[in-house]
C-alpha positions in Angstrom: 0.0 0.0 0.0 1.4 3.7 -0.9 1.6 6.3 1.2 -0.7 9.2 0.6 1.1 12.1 -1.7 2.6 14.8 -0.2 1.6 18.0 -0.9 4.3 19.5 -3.6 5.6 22.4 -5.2 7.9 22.9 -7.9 10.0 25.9 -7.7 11.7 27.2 -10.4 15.8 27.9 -10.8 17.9 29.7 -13.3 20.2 27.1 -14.9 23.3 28.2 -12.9 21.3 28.7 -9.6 20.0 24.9 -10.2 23.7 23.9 -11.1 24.6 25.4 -7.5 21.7 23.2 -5.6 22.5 20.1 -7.1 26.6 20.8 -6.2 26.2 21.7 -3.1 23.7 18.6 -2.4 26.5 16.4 -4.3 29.4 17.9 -2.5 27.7 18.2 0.9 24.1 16.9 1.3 24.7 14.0 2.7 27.5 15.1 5.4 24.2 18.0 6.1 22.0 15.0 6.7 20.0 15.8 3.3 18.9 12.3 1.6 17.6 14.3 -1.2 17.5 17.5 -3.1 13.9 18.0 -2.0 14.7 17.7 1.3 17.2 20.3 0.9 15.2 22.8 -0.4 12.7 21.8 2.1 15.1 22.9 4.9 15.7 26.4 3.4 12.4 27.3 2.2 11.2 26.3 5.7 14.0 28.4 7.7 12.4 31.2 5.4 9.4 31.0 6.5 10.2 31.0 10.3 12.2 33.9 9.5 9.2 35.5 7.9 6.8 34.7 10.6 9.1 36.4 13.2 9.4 39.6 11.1 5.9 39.9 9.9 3.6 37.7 12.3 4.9 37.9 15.8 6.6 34.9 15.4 3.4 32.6 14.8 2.9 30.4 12.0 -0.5 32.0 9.6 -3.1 29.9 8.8 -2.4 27.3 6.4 -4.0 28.8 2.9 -5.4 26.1 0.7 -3.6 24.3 -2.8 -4.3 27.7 -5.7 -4.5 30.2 -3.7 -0.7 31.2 -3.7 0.6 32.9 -7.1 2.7 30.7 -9.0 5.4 31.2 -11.3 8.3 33.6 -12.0 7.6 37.5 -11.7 6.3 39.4 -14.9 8.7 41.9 -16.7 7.7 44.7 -15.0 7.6 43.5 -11.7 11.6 41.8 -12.3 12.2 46.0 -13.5 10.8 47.3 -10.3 12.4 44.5 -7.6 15.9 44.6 -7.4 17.2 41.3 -5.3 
């Protein structure tokens, strides 16, 4: 019997910044404790989001929003011209 799917995203990388994930997982994922690339990016996107909820929501998690109702995909144009990372 399979265990139920996860809930998933697929973020998206530039070529070179995908390059970088999969070195560093090569290089050092497994000494990190990381079985896996997803797990990786799991770790960091998570630490993000405690970081966020600290700066913008007293430090407590939201309430969970449901599968669609977060924008997906890369910033437009304009948006990229007037967001400088």
């Amino acid at each position: 019997m399979s265990k139920a799917k996860p809930e998933s995203f697929s973020p998206y990388f530039t070529a070179e910044d995908a390059g970088q994930v999969r070195a560093a997982f090569t290089a050092a994922g497994q000494d990190e404790g990381y079985a896996s690339i997803s797990e990786l990016i799991e770790a960091a996107t998570l630490k993000e989001v405690r970081r966020m909820q600290r700066r913008h929501n007293n430090g407590k998690p939201w309430e969970p929003q449901p599968p669609g109702s977060a924008r997906t995909g890369r910033r437009t144009k304009d948006e990229l011209s007037r967001h400088k990372a």
